[in-house]
CHARMM internal coordinates of N, CA and C (Angstrom, degrees):
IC EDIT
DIST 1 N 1 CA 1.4491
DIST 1 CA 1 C 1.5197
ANGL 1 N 1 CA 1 C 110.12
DIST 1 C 2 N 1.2229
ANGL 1 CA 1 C 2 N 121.68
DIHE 1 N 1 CA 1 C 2 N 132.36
DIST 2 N 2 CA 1.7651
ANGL 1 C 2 N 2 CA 122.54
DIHE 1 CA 1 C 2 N 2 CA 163.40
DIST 2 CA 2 C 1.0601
ANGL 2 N 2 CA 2 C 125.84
DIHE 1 C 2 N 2 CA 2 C -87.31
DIST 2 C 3 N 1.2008
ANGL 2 CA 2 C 3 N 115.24
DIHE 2 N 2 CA 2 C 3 N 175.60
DIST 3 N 3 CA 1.5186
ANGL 2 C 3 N 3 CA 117.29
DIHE 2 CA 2 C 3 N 3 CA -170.33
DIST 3 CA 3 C 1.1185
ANGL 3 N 3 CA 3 C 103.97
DIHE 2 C 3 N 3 CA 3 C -100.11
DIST 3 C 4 N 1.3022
ANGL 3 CA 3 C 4 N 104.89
DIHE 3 N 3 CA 3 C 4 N 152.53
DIST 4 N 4 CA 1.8099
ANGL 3 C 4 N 4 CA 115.22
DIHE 3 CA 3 C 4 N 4 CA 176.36
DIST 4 CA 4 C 1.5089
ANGL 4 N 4 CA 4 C 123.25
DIHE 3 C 4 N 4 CA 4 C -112.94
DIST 4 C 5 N 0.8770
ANGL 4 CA 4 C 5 N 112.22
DIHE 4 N 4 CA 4 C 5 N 98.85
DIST 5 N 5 CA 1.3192
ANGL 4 C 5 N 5 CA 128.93
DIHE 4 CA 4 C 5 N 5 CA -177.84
DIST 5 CA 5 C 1.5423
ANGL 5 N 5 CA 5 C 112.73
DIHE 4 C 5 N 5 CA 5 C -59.72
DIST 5 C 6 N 1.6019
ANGL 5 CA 5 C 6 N 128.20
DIHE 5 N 5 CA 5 C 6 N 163.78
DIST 6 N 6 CA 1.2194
ANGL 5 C 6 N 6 CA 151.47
DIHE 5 CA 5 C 6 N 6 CA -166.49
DIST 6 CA 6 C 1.8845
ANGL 6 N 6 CA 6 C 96.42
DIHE 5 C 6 N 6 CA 6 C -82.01
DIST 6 C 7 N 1.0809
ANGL 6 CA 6 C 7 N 136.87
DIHE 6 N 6 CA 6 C 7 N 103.63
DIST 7 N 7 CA 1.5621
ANGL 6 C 7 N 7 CA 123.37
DIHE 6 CA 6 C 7 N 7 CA 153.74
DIST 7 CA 7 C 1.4089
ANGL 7 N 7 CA 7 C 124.24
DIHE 6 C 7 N 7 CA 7 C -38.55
DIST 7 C 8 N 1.2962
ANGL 7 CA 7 C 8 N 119.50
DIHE 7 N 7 CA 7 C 8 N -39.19
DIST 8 N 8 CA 1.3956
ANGL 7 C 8 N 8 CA 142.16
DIHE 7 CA 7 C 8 N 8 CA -174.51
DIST 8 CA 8 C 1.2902
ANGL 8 N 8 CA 8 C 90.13
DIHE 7 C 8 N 8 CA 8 C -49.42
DIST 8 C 9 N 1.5821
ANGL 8 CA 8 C 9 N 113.59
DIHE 8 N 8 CA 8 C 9 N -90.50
DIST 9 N 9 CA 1.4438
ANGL 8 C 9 N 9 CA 160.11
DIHE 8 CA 8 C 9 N 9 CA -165.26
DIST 9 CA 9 C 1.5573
ANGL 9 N 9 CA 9 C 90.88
DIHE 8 C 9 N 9 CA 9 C -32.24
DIST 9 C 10 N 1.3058
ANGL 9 CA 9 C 10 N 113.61
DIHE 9 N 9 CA 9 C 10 N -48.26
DIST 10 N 10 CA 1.8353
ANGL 9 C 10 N 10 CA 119.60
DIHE 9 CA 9 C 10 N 10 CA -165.18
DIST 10 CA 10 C 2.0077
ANGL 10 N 10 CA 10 C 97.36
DIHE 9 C 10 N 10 CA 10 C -75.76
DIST 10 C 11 N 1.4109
ANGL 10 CA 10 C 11 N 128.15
DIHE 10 N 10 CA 10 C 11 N -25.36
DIST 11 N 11 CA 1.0756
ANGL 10 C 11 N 11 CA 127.14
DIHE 10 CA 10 C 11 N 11 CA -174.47
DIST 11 CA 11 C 1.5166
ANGL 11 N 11 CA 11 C 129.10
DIHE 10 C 11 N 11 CA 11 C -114.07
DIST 11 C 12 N 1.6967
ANGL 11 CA 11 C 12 N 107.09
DIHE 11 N 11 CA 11 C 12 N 6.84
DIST 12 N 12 CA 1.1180
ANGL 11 C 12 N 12 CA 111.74
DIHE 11 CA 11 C 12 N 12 CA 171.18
DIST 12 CA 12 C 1.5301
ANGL 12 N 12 CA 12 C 121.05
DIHE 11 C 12 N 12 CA 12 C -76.44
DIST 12 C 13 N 1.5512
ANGL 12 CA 12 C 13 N 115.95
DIHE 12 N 12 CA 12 C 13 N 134.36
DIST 13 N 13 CA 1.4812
ANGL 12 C 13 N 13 CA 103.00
DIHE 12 CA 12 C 13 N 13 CA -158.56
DIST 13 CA 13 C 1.0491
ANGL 13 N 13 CA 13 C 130.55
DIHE 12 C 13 N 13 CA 13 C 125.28
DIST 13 C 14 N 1.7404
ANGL 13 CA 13 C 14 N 104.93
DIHE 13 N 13 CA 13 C 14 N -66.72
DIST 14 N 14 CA 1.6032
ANGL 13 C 14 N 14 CA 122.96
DIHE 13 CA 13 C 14 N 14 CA -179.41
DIST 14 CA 14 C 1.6763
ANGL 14 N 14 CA 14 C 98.36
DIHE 13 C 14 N 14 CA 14 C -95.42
DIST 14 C 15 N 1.2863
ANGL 14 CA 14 C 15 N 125.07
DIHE 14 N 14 CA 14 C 15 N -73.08
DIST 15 N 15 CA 1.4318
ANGL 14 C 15 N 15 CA 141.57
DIHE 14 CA 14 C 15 N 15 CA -167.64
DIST 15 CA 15 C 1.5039
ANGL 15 N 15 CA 15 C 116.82
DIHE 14 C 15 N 15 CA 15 C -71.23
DIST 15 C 16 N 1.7195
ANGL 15 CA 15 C 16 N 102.22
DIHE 15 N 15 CA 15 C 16 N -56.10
DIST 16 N 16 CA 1.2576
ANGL 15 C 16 N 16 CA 111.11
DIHE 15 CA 15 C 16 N 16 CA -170.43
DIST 16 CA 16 C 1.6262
ANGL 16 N 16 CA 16 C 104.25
DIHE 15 C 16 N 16 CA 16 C -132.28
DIST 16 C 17 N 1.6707
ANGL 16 CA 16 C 17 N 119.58
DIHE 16 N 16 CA 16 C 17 N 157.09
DIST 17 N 17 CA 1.6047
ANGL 16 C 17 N 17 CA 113.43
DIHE 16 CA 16 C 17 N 17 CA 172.19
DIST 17 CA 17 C 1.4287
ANGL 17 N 17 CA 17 C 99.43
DIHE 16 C 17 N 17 CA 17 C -118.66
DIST 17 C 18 N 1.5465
ANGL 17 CA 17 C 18 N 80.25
DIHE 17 N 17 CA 17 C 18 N -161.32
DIST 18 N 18 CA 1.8616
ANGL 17 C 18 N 18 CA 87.42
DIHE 17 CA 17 C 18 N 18 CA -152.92
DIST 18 CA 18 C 1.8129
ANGL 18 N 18 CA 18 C 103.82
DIHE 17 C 18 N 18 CA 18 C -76.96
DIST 18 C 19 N 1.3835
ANGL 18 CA 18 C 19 N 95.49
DIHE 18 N 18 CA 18 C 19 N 160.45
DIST 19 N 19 CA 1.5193
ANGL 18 C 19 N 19 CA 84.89
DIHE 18 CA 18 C 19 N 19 CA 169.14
DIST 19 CA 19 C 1.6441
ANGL 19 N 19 CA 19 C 135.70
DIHE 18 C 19 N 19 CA 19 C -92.71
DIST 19 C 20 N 1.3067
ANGL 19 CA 19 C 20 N 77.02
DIHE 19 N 19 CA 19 C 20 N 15.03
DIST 20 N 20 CA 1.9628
ANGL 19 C 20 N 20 CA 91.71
DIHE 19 CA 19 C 20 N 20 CA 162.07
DIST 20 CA 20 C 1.1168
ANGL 20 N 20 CA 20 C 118.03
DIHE 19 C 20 N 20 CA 20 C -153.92
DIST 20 C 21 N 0.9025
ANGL 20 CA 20 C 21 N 143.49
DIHE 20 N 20 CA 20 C 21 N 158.62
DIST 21 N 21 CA 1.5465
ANGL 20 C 21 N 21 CA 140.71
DIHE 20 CA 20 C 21 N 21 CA -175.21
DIST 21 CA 21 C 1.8054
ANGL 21 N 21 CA 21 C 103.57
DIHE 20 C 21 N 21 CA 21 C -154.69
DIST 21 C 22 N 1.4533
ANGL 21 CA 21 C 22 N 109.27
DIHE 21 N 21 CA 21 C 22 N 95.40
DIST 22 N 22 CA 1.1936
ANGL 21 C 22 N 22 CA 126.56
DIHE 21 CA 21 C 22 N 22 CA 163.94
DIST 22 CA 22 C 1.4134
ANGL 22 N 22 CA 22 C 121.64
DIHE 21 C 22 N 22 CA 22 C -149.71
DIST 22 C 23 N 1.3557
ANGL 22 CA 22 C 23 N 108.99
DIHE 22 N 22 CA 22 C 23 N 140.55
DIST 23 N 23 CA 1.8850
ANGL 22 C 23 N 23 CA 104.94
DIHE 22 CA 22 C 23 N 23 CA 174.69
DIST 23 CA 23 C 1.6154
ANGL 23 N 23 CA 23 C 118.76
DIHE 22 C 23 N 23 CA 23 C -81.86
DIST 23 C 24 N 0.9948
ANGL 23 CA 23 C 24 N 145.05
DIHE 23 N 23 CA 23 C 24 N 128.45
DIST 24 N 24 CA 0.9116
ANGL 23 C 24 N 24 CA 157.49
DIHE 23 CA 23 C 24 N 24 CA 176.11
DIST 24 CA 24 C 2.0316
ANGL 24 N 24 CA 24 C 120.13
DIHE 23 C 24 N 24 CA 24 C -78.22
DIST 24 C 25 N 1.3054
ANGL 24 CA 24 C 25 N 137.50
DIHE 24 N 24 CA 24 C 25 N 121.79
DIST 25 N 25 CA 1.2240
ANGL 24 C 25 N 25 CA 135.46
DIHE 24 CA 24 C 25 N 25 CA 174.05
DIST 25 CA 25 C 1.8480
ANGL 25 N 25 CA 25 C 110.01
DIHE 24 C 25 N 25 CA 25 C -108.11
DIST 25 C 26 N 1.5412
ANGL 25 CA 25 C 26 N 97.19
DIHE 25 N 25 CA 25 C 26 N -129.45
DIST 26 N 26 CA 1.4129
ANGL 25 C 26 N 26 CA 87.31
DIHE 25 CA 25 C 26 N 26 CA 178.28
DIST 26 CA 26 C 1.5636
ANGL 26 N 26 CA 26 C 101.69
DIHE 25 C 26 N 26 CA 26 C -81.65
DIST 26 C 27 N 0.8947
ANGL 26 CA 26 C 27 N 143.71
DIHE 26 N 26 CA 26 C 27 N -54.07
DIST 27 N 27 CA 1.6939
ANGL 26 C 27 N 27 CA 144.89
DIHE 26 CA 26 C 27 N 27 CA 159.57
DIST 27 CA 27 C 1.5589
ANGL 27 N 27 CA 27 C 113.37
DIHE 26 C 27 N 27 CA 27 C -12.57
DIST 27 C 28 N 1.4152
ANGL 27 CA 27 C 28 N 124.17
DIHE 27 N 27 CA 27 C 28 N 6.25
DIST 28 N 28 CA 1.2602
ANGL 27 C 28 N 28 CA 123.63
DIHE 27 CA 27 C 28 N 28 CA 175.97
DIST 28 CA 28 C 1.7889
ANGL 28 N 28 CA 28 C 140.18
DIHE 27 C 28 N 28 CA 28 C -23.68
DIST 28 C 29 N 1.5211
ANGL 28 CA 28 C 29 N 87.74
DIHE 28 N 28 CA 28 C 29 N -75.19
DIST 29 N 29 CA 1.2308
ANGL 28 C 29 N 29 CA 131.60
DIHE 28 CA 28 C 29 N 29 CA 166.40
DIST 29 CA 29 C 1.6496
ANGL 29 N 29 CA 29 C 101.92
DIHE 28 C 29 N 29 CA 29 C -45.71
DIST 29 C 30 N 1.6605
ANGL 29 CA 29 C 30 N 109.81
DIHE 29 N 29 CA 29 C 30 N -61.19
DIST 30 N 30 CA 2.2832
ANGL 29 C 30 N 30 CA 112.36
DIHE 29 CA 29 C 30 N 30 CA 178.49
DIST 30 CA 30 C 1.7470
ANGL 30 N 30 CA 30 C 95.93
DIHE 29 C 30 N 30 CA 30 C -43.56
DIST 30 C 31 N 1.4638
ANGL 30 CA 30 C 31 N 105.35
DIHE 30 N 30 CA 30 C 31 N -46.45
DIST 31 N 31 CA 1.3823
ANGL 30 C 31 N 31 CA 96.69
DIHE 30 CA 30 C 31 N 31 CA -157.56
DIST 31 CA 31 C 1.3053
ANGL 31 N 31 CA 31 C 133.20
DIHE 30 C 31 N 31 CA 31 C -66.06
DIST 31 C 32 N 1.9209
ANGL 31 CA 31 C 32 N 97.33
DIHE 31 N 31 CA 31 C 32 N -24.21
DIST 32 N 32 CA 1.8065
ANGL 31 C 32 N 32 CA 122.59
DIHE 31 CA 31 C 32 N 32 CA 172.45
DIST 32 CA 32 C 1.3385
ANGL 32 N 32 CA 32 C 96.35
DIHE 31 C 32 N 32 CA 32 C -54.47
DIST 32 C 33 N 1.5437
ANGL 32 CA 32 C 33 N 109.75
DIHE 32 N 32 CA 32 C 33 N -73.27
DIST 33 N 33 CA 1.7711
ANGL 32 C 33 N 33 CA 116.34
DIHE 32 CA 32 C 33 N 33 CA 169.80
DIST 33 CA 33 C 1.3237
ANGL 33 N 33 CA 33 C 143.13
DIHE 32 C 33 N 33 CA 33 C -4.50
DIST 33 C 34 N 1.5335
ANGL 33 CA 33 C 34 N 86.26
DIHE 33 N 33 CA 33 C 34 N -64.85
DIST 34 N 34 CA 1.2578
ANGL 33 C 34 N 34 CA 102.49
DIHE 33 CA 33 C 34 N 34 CA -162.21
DIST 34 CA 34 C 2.0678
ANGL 34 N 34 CA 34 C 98.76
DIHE 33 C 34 N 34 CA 34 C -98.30
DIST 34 C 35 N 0.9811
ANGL 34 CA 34 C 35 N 135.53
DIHE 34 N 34 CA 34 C 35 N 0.95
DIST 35 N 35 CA 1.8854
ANGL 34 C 35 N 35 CA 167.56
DIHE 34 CA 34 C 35 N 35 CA -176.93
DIST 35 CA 35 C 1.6446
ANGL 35 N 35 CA 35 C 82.88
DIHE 34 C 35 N 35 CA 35 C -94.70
DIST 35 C 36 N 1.2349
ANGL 35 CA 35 C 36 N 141.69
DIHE 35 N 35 CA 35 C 36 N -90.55
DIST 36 N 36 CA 1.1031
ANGL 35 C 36 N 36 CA 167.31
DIHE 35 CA 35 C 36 N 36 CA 177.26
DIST 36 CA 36 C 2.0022
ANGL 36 N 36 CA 36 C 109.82
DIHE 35 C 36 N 36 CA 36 C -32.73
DIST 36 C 37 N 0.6842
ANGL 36 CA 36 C 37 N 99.30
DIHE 36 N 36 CA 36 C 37 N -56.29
DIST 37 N 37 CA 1.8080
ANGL 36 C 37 N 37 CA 118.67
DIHE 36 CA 36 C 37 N 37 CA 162.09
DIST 37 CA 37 C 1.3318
ANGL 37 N 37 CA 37 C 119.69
DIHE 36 C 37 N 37 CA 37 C -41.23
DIST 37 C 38 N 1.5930
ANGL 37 CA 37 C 38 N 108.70
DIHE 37 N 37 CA 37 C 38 N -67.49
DIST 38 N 38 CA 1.2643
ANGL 37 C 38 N 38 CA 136.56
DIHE 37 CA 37 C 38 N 38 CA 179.49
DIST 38 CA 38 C 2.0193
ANGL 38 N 38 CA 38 C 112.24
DIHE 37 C 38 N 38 CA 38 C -76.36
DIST 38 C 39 N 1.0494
ANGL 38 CA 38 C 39 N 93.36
DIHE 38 N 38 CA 38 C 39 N -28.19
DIST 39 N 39 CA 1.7462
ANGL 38 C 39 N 39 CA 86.85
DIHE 38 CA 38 C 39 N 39 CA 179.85
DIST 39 CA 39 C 2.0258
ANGL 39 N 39 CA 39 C 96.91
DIHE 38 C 39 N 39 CA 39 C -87.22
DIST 39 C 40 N 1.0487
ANGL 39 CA 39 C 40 N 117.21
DIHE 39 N 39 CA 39 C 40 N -24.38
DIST 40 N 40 CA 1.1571
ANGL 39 C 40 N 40 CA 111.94
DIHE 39 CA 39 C 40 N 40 CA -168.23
DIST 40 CA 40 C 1.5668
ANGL 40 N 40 CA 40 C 110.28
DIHE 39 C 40 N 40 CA 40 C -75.20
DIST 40 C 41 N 1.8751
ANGL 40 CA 40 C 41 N 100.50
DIHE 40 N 40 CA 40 C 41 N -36.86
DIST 41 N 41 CA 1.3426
ANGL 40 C 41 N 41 CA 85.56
DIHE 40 CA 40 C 41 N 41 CA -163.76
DIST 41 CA 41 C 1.6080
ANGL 41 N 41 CA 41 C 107.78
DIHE 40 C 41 N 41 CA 41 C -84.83
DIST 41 C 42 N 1.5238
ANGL 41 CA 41 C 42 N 110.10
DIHE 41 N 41 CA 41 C 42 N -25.91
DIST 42 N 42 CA 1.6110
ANGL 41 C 42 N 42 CA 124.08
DIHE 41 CA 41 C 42 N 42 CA 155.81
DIST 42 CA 42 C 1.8931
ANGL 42 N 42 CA 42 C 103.86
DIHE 41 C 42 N 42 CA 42 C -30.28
DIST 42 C 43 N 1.0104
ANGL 42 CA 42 C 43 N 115.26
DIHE 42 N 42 CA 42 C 43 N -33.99
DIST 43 N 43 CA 1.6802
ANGL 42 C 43 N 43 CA 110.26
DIHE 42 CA 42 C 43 N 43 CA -158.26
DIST 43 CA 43 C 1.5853
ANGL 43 N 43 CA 43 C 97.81
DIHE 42 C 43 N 43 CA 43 C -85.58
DIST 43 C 44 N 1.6224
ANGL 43 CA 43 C 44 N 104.25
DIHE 43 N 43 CA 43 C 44 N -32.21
DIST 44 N 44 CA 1.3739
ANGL 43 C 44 N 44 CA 108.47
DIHE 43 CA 43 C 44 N 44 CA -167.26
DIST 44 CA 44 C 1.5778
ANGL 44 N 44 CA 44 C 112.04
DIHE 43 C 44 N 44 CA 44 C -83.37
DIST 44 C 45 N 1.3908
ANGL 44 CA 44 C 45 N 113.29
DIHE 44 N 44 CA 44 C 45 N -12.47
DIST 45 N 45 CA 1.3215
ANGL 44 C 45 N 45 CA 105.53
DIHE 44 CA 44 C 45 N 45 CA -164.20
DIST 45 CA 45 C 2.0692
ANGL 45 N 45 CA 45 C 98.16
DIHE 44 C 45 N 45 CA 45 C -113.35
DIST 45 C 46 N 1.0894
ANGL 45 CA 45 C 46 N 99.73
DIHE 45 N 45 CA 45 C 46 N 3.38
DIST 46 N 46 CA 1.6580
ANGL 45 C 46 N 46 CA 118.89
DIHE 45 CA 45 C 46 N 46 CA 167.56
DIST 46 CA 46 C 1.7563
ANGL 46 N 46 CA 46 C 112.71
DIHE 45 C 46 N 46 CA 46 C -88.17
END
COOR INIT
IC SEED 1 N 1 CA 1 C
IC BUILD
């Protein structure tokens, strides 16, 4: 049996980009949070 790979994963780059684009320092972790916060409440008010 083979492995099955991500479609996504194979076209990020060429086709499609990421769905966030930020650098992260020591504040890492605020940024998951606060990334995470904002897509949720975006989802809720869609």
């Amino acid at each position: 049996m083979g492995q099955k790979t991500n479609p996504i994963g194979n076209r990020l780059g060429i086709i499609r980009g990421w769905d966030s684009n930020w650098y992260g320092g020591n504040d890492y972790g605020d940024k998951i949070a606060e990334d995470y916060k904002i897509r949720k409440y975006i989802h809720a008010r869609l």
